[in-house]
Phi, psi and omega in degrees: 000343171322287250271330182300308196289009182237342176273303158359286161334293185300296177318332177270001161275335150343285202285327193293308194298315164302346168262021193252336198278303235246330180304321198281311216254338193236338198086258199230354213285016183278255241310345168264023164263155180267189183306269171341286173325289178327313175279330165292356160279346184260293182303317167336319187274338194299304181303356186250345178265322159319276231277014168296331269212295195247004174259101200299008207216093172257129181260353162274136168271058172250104181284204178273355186284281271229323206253357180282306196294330184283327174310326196286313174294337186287316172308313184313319209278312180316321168270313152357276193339288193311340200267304189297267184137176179283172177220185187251309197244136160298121147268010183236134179282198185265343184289285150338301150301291171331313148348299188263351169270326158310328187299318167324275179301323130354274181295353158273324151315296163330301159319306189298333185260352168289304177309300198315331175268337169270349175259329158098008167070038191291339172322310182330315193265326171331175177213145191331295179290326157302323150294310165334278212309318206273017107333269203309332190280336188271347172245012136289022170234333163283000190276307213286312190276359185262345181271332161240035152067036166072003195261140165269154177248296174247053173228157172270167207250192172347297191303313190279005167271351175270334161302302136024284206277323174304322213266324180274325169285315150332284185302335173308287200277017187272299210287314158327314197285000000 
């Protein structure tokens, strides 16, 4: 499991330098998005990895690679969001941000090497498009949970289907690598 937390790493330093990159060039200007907007963007990427995925012809020159990273960050931002709350106005510097995106991520690992240890690294044998689906599946499942006004009656909650998904996307681009 040494070699999973270091392959992790590298990927989420991927993603961290692009969002410090994208932080830099937009600000904060994320912080005015709402839940929904966060998760229709996340779909956005998933569905785009689907259909990439069953489609034989790609007319973008973007791979799957590039929309894995953006699901992790969007998410990262997306639990930001849940801790915080919307703003009107960006309100975060780059410092600032970076923090709480590590702080995020920190703690999503954590799951991810708990689960991991309790699964036996069964990711290993998945295949990309199976992490693609359980994406999707998790975010008709935070839609479901944003559509009843967050409450859940025994499922856990936004937050932990937006780790999920963060965690699934890793393993997407462990494996893509």
């Amino acid at each position: 499991m040494a070699d999973t937390s270091a392959q992790y790493d590298a990927v989420i330093t991927q993603c961290r330098d692009l969002f410090i990159k994208k932080m830099k060039d937009y600000g904060s200007a994320w912080r005015i998005l709402r839940l929904p907007s966060l998760t229709d963007q996340i779909f956005i990427k998933a569905q785009r990895i689907r259909g990439l995925q069953q489609n034989e012809v790609q007319k973008v020159d973007e791979g799957q690679q590039s929309e894995f990273i953006g699901i992790i960050n969007y998410c990262a931002m997306a639990l930001v969001q849940l801790e915080l709350g919307i703003v009107e106005q960006p309100d975060l510097n780059v410092l600032e941000a970076t923090r709480y995106y590590d702080e995020k991520i920190a703690l999503t690992k954590q799951l991810m090497m708990d689960k991991n240890h309790d699964y036996g690294e069964a990711w290993r044998d998945m295949r990309v498009s199976s992490l693609t689906d359980l994406i999707l599946q998790k975010l008709l499942r935070v839609k479901q949970i944003e559509d009843n006004q967050g409450k859940t009656l025994v499922s856990e909650g936004i937050d932990a289907n937006y780790q999920d998904m963060i965690n699934y996307a890793v393993f997407a681009l462990i494996h893509l690598n």
